[in-house]
N, C-alpha and C positions, 0 to 999 in steps of 0.2 A: 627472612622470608624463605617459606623450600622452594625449589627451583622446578617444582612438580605443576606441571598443568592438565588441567581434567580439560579435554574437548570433547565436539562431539563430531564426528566423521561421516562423510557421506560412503557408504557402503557400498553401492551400485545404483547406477540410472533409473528412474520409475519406470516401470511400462504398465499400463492399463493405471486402475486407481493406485493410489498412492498408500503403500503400508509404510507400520514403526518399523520392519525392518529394514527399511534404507538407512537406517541410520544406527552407530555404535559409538557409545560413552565410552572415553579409552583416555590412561594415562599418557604424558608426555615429557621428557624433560624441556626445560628452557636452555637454552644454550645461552653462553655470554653475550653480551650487547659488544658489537663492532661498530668502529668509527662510521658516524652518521645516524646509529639507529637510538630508538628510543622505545620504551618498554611500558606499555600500560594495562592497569588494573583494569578492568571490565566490570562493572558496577549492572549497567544493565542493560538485555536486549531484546529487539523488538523480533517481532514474526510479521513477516510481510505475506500479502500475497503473490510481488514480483517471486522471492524466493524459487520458486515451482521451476521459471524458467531459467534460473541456475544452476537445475538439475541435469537440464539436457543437454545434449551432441548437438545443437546445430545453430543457424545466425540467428544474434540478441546482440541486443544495443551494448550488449557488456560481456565481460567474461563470467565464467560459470565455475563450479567447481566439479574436480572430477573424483570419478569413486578413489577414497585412501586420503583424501583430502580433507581438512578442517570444512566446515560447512559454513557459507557464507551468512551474514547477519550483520545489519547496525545495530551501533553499540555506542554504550558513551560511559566514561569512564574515566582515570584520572595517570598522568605519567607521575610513575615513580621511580623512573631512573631514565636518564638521557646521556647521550654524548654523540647526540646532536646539538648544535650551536643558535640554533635558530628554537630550540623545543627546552620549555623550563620546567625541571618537575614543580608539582603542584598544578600544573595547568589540566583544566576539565575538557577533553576532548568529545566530539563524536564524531564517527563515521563507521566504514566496515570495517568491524572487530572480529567480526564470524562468530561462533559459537563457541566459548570458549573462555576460559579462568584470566586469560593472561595473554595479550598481543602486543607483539615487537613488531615497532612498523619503522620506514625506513624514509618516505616521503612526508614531509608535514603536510605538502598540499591534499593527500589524500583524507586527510581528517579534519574538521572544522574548529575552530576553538569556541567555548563556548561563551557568551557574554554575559557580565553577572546584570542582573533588575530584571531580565525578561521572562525570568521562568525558572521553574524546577530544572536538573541537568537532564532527569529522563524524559520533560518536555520533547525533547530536540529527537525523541524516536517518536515522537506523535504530532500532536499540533503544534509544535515547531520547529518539525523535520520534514525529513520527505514526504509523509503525509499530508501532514497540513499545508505546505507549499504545491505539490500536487494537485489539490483540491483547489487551492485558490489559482495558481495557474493556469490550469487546465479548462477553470470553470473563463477564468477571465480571457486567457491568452490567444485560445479558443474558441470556446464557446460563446464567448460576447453576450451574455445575455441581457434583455432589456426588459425594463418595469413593465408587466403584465405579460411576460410571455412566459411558456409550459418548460419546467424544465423537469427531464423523466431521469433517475437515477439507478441504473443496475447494483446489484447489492447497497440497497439504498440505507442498510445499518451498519455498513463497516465503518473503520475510522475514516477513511477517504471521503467515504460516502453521506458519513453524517455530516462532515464539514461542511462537505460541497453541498448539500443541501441547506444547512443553515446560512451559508454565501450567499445561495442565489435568492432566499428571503429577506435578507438582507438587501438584495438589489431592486425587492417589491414583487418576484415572479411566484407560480404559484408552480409545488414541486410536487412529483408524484414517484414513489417508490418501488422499486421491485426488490423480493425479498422473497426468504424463500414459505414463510408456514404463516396462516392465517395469526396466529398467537407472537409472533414477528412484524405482522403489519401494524398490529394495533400497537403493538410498541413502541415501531419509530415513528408510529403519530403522535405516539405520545410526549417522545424525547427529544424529538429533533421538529417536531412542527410539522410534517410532510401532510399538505393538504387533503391527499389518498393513497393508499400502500395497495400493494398488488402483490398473492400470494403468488409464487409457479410454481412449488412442487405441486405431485400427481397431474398438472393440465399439458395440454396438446397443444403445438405451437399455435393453433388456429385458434384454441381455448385462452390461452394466455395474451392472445393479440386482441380476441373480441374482450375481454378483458381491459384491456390497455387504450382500444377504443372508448370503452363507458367511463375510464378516469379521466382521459383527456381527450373531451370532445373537441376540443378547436383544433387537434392536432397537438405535435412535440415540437417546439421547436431548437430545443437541447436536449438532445441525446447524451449524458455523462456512461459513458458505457466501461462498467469494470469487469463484465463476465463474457463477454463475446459468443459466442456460439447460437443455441435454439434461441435463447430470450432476446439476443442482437438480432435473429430473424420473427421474430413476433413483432419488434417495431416499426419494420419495414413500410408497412402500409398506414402510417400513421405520424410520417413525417408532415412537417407545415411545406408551406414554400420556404422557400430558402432554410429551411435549419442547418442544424450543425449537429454534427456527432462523434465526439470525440474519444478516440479508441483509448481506452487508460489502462486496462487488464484483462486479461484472458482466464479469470476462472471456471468457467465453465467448457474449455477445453485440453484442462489441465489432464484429465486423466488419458489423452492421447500419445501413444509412442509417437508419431510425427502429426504435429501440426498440421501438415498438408491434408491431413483427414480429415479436415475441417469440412465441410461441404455442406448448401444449401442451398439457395435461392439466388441466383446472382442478381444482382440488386440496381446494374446501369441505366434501366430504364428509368425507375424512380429517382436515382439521383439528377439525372439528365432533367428530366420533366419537375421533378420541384427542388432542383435547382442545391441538390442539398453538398453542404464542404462535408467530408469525412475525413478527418485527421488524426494519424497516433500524436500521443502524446507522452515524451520520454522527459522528465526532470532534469535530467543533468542537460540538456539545451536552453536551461535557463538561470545557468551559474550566475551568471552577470547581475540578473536582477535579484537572486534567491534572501541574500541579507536584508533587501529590501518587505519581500515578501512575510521574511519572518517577524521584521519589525514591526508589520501592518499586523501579522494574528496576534502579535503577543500583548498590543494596543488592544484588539479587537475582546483577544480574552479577559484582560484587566476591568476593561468596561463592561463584562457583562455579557456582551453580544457573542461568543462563542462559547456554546458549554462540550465538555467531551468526558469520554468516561474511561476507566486502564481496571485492566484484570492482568494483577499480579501474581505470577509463579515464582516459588523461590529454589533457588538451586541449578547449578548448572545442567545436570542430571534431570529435571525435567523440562528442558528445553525441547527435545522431540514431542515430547507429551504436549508442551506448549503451541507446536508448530500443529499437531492436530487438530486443537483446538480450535486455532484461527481458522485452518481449512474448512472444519466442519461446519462453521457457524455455530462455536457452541460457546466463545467467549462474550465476555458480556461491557467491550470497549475494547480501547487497544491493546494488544495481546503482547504483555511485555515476561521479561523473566528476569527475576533479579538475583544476581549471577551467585557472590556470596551474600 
């Protein structure tokens, strides 16, 4: 094996939208494996939309990388060399790999082992990874929802979002999407079941809300919220009593140097008066039950009852190309890259 790694490097912080130059494909050597580490192959990885806020300077539930640094990513992939005691080559791992040919990691806990009957290995970057667990967590853990009640889904075609929509039909509710392009809505009516899609580019937040009114007349009473910003304020006036809205992603104010520029409508009166929970929703506060979670989607996919779909890059080298893709909404499922 050459001891040569191709990554890909985060270049400098985004400020305003997001370009391909943040980021630079560059060789590396591997260094030796030291007592406790272990060394694996990277087979294949996802593009998230957390990613974004790995970018930045300031408080996240997690570390970030900084410019000159490998760029973060899950991965899943296979150890070919250990001398760690607890880690056996041949074992299929995933977790954070970053970007990148080849990762020496040094904690096992940090990475998950993968189990064989439940699934493909690149599963475990989509519907039986943080995704999929996400989506079922967030929709359950949180959002509680119950037979016949609305639940409205921000980027209601991404992988999160498709799940989480086919979850809550699964629970008997009836779902209603946001997305961004008319020819987008009819889509994931089509694929994921969603009773009515709502376009928002070109509309005004008053435009997109009177909108969100004619989908769901009785009110939302789950809010799955993955973009935050204008479309998290077009809801506002269209919560039920008591809902719930569950913060999961900030896409839509990703292209901000500081988040604190978020600004809009402050919303306590409404919350006050129908009574509504608003909670983020971070994954890794639900390690404890996650194995469980993924046993429930990988039953759920076997039966039929979860369909999902992966757009495949190959090559390390287009992994930025790949991370655009997801951003832009131009992939068409989970936005994986498979590495060699």
């Amino acid at each position: 094996m050459s001891n040569e790694n191709v990554v890909v490097e985060l270049v400098r912080r985004p400020e305003g939208n997001l370009q391909p130059d943040i980021f630079r494909v560059a060789k590396r050597q591997l260094k030796e494996l030291e007592e406790g580490e272990f060394l694996m192959r990277v087979d294949y990885l996802a593009m998230d939309p957390a990613l974004i806020s790995r970018m930045r300077d300031e408080d996240n539930y997690t570390a970030g990388t900084a410019p000159g640094e490998v760029m973060q990513a899950n991965g899943v992939g296979e150890v070919i060399e250990s001398r760690n005691p607890d880690v056996a080559v041949g074992e299929l791992r995933h977790g954070l790999l970053c970007m990148q040919q080849f990762s020496i990691q040094s904690d096992p806990a940090a990475s998950r082992v993968i189990q064989p009957g439940q699934g493909e290995p690149r599963w475990y970057l989509g519907v039986l990874g943080t995704t999929g667990v996400t989506a079922m967590l967030a929709l359950r853990e949180v959002g509680a929802p119950k037979q016949g009640e609305t639940v409205l889904i921000s980027s209601g075609g991404s992988s999160v979002g498709s799940i989480a929509a086919q979850l809550a039909k699964l629970k008997g509710c009836r779902t209603v999407a946001i997305v961004s392009t008319d020819e987008k809505a009819a889509q994931v009516k089509a694929d994921w079941g969603y009773d009515a899609a709502i376009a928002y580019r070109g509309k005004s937040i008053q435009e997109l809300s009177d909108a969100i009114g004619t989908a769901c007349p009785d009110g939302v009473d789950v809010y799955f919220d993955n973009t935050s910003g204008d479309i998290s304020e077009a809801v506002m006036d269209h919560y039920a009593m008591r809902a719930r809205h569950i913060v999961v992603g900030r896409m839509a104010i990703a292209h901000l140097k500081d988040t604190r520029d978020d600004v809009g409508r402050r919303d306590n009166n409404i919350l006050l008066v129908k009574r509504v929970k608003k909670q983020g929703f971070v994954v890794f506060d639900y390690n404890d039950i996650r194995a469980e979670a993924v046993a429930e989607l990988a039953e759920a996919v076997a039966a039929g009852k979860i369909q999902f779909k992966e757009d495949i890059l190959e090559g390390i080298e287009r992994a930025p190309e790949a991370f655009f893709r997801m951003l832009d909404g131009r992939n068409k499922g989970k936005q994986l890259v498979k590495v060699v």
